[in-house]
N, C-alpha and C positions, 0 to 999 in steps of 0.2 A: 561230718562226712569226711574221710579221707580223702584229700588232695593228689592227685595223680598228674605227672608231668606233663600227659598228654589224653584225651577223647576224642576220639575216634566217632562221628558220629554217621550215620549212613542207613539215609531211609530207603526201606525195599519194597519194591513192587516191581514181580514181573522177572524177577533174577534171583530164583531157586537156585538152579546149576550150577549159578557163580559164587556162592556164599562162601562155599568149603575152602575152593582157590583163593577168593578175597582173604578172609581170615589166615591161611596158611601164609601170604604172603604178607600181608599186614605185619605178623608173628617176625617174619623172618628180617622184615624191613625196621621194625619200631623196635629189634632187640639191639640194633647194629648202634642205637643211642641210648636206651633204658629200658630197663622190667617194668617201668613204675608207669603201666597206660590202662587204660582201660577202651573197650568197642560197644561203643553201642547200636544196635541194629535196631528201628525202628520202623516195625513192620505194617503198613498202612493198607491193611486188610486186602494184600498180593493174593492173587487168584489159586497161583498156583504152587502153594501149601510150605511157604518158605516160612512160614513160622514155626514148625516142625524140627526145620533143618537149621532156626537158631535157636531153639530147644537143646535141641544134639550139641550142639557146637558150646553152649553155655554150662551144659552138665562134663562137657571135658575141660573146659578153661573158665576159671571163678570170673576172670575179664573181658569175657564177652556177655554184655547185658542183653537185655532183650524186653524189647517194646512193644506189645500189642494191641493197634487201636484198635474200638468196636466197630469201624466203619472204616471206606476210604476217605480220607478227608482232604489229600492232596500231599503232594511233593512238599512243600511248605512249611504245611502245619506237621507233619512228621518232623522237619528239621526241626522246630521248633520246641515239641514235645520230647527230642533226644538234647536238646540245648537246658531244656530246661532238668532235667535229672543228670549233668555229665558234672564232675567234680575238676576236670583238667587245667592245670597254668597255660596250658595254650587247647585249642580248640579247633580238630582238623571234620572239615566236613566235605564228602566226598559220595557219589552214586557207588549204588551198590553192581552193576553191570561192568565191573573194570574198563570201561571208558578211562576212568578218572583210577591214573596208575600207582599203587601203592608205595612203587618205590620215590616216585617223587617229595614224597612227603619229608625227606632228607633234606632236596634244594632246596623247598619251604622251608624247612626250621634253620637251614643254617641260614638263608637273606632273613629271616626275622629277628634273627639276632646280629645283626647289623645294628639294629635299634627300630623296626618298622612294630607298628601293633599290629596291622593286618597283610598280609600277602596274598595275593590272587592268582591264581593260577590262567594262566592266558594259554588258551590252544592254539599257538600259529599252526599247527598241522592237522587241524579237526578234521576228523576221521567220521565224518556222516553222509548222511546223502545230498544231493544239489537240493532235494525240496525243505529237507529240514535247516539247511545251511543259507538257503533263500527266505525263508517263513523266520527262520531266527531273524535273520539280518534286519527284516521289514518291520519285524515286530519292536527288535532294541530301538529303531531308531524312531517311530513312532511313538512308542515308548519315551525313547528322553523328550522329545520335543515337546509330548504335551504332559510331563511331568517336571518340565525342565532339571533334568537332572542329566549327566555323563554316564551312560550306559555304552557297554561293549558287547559284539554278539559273540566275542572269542573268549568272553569270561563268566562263567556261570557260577556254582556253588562250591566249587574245589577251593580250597585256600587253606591258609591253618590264620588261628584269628586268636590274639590273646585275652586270658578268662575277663579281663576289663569292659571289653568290646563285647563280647558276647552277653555280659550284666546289661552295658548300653542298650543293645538290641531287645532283649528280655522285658526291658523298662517303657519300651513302645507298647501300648494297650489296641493295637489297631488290631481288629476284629478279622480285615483281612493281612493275610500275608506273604511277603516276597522279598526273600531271605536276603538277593542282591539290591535292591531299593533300602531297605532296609540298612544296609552296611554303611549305601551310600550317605544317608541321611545323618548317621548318629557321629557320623565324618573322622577322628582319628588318623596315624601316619600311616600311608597305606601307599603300596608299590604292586606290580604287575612284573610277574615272573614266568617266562616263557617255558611250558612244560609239555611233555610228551604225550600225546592224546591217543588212546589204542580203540580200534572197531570195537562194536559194539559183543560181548559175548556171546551174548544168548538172549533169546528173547526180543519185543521192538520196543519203539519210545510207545509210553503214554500220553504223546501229544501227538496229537494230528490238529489239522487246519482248523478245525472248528474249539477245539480244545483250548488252544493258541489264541484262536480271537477271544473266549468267552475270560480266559487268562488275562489278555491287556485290558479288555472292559472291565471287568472285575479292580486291576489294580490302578489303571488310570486315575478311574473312579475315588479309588482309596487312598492313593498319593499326591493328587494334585486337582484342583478347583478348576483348574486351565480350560479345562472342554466348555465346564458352566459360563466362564469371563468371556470365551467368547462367542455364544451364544449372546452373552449382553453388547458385547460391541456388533453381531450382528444386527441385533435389535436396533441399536444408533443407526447405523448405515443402512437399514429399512426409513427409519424416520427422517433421516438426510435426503435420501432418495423422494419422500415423499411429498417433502418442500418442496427437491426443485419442481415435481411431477406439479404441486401446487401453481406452482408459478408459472409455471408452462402453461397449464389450462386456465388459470387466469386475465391468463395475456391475450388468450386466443378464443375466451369469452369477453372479455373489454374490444377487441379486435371485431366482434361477430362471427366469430369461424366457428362456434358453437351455440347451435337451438335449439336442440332439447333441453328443456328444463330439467334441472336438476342432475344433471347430467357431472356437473363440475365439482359440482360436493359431495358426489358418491363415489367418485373417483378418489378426490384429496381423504375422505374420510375413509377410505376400505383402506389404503396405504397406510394412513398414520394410524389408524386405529391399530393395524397389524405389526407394525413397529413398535408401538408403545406393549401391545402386546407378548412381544417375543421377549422384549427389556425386561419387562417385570416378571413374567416366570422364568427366566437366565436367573435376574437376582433371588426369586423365594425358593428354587433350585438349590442355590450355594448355601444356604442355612436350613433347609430342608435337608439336604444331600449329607451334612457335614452332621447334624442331630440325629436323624437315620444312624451311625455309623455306631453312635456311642447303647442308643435306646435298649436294644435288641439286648446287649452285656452275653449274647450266648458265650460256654467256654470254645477256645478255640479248637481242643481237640476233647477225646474222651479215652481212658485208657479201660481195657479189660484185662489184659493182666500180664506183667511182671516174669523176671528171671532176673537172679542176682541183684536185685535193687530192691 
């Protein structure tokens, strides 16, 4: 496969109207460094008929590829699916709604050749609304805490990442996926570059509230054990609890301050039994949870068909 200095990859759904302008400016920004890039647009079965409109776009330039899965599969697995076909020494991945502005792609390569393998594009001037800029915020930081991982809600998928990093990521077999965990994990020299974030063009997000939680559950899930550990430390602090609640009503049955029979061992034993209970499915949870992930081997995305590739 011919190696090309730069891929461009840019999963679509939902920004039809923008593709032309995207492409036209990409062209105009990525000649101002070299010929030698290639765009791939991977189209995650967009409602509204923008696979058409990289049809067009691919029959006038041999370097705009073009990706058609047979289903939506998510934001993600499009990245994933144009990662995995892009031939580039460096590797720029960016929304297809020009939020994420083409010309920047210039600051990107020139701090990467500082010596960084990855760069990230950081929005200090994110241009969205209060609810998606609040649901972001709640979701990153819920997010790292119980993934333990540094997540930021002003850096999402923009960056340019070189072809090493992107092999790294590729080399992860996790069933789910999320492209910024993912960066974080496979670790590399990586810097945060403050860049120009534009309104949204046309069209809305594909995440709303519920979207967004089924998002973090999904990836919690698949990144990190953390929710299951501490269900099992909950499980302790049930059976702790249930001591002292033991020794309490022990004391105040030695005492006489309890006559009804039986009274003191259905007490001690609904608590510990409930304790010991929570403990042990916390732990067959974590090896249940983790077996689950691998079993299933479905592919992560499925293509239908091709342009230029």
């Amino acid at each position: 496969m011919k190696t090309n200095l730069f891929s461009i990859i840019i999963p679509v759904y939902g920004c039809k109207t923008s593709l032309i302008e995207l492409y036209q400016r990409l062209k105009l920004t990525l000649s101002q460094i070299t010929e030698n890039y290639e765009i791939i647009m991977v189209n995650d079965a967009s409602p509204d008929g923008a696979w058409e409109t990289i049809i067009e776009l691919a029959s006038k330039d041999k370097r705009v590829k073009g990706i058609n899965l047979s289903r939506n599969f998510g934001q993600h697995y499009a990245i994933t699916a144009g990662l995995d076909y892009c031939s580039g020494e460096w590797i720029v991945v960016m929304d297809c709604d020009l939020q994420d502005q083409p010309e920047e792609i210039i600051k990107l390569y020139n701090r990467a050749l500082d010596g960084y393998d990855i760069v990230l594009a950081q929005r200090t001037n994110r241009q969205d609304n209060l609810f998606k800029k609040l649901s972001s915020f709640l979701f990153y930081k819920a997010f790292s805490y119980l993934t333990d991982t540094k997540q930021d809600s002003l850096v999402a998928n923009f960056g340019i990442y070189k072809n090493i990093v992107v092999n790294a990521v590729l080399s992860m077999k996790d069933n789910i996926k999320f492209f910024p965990t993912m960066l974080q994990w496979v670790g590399f020299d990586k810097i945060l570059l403050p860049v120009s974030h534009n309104k949204r063009n046309s069209g809305k997000s594909s995440y709303n509230l519920r979207s967004l939680i089924n998002l973090a559950f999904d990836n919690i899930i698949a990144f990190s054990n953390k929710p299951l550990k501490l269900v099992v430390k909950f499980g302790f602090i049930f059976v702790l609890i249930s001591v002292l609640f033991a020794l309490y009503y022990l004391i105040k049955y030695l005492n006489g301050e309890i006559v009804v029979l039986g009274y003191s061992s259905l007490i001690i034993s609904i608590w510990f039994l409930s304790g010991i209970n929570i403990m042990i499915l916390g732990i067959i949870g974590i090896y249940v949870g983790k077996t689950f992930e691998k079993v299933k081997d479905r592919p992560t995305y499925i293509v239908k068909e091709k342009q230029n590739i």
